[in-house]
C-alpha positions, 0 to 999 in steps of 0.5 A, a space after each residue: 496467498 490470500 492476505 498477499 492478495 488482499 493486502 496488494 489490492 488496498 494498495 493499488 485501491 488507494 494509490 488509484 484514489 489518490 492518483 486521481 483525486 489529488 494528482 499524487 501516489 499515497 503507496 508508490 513512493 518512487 513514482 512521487 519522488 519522480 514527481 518531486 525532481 520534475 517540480 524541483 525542475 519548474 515541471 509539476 505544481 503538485 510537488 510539494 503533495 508528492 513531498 509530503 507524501 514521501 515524508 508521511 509514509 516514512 513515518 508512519 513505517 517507523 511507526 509500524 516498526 517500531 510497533 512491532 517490537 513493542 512487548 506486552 499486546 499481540 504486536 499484529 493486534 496493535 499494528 492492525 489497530 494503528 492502520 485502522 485508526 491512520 485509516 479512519 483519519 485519512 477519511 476525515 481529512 479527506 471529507 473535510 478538506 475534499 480533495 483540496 482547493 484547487 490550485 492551493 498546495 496546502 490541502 493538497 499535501 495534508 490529504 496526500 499525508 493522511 493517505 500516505 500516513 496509512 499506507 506508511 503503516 499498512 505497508 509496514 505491516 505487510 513487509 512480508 507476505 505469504 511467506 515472502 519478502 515483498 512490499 506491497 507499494 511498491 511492483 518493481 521489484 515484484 516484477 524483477 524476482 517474478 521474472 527471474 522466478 520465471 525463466 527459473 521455472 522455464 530453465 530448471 528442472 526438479 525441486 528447483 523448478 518447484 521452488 521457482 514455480 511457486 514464487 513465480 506464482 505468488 508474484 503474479 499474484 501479487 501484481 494482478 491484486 495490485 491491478 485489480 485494486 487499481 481498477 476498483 480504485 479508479 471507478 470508485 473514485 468519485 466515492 470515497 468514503 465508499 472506498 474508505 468503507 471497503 477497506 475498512 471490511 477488508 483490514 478487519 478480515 485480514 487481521 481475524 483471518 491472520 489471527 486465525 491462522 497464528 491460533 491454529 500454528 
């Protein structure tokens, strides 16, 4: 519950950075490719930073992915290490180009890219959470299983009520971490590499408090 919690937050921390520093989604894909068909109708200048978004999270899923199969190290270990180092790279690019010139595309895409490339990896890091299949950057789904879980809970009775009671209660969770981290993202916004800092703290907590855990297992 707690890295469900931590892990929804650093997504709609950094989704409200990049919303509001570069006018695109690094985590929300759906709502990029929204914005990628209203700029192929002549309706947003900003497509192209929505496109390479898209393109940057993909790659850095496969990445993680592919991470994951990897024998030898600790694969959770490695994955931490890859999101830290995407981490760390999207605060450099953000530094130096600062949110882009304003009007030309160009550093619009590569800074959306660099947020996308991490939470491409992140995002792969955390497909499941709690327990439970979920992603973290994206809530419709959330949204639809927690309302199923809920009427469930609302209609059924015995273990079956239990069950759905405890699913409901983690997609809640997971949402409300999601809002929560949208929050501190917007107010946090005109300083980044504070931001940037604070997600760092938290990506190092996750990975000794998941390591934690697997040791006691």
């Amino acid at each position: 519950m707690l890295a469900l919690a931590m892990a929804t937050a650093v997504a709609g921390l950094m989704d409200a950075l990049a919303l509001t520093r570069y006018g695109v989604f690094v985590a929300n894909q759906s709502g990029n490719l929204i914005h990628v068909g209203m700029g192929l109708a002549g309706h947003d200048p900003l497509w192209p930073a929505s496109a390479a978004s898209i393109g940057a999270f993909g790659v850095g899923a496969g990445i993680a992915s592919r991470v994951r199969r990897v024998r030898g190290p600790d694969p959770a270990v490695v994955e931490f290490g890859l999101a830290l180092a995407a981490l760390i790279l999207w605060a450099v690019v953000d530094a130096a180009l600062d949110r882009g010139v304003p009007g030309a595309p160009g550093p619009r895409a590569v800074l959306a890219a660099a947020g996308a490339f991490f939470m491409g990896c992140f995002g792969g890091l955390f497909v499941r959470t709690a327990g439970i299949a979920t992603t973290i950057t994206y809530h419709s789904g959330t949204v639809m299983k927690t309302g199923e879980r809920l009427v469930a809970w609302m209609t059924g009775s015995g273990q079956a009520r239990r069950k759905a009671s405890q699913g409901a209660a983690l997609g809640l969770l997971g949402l409300a971490g999601y809002v929560s981290g949208a929050f501190l993202g917007t107010l946090s916004s005109n300083r980044p590499m504070l931001t940037f800092a604070l997600v760092l703290l938290v990506l190092v907590a996750l990975m000794l408090t998941l390591r934690s855990l697997r040791r006691r297992r």
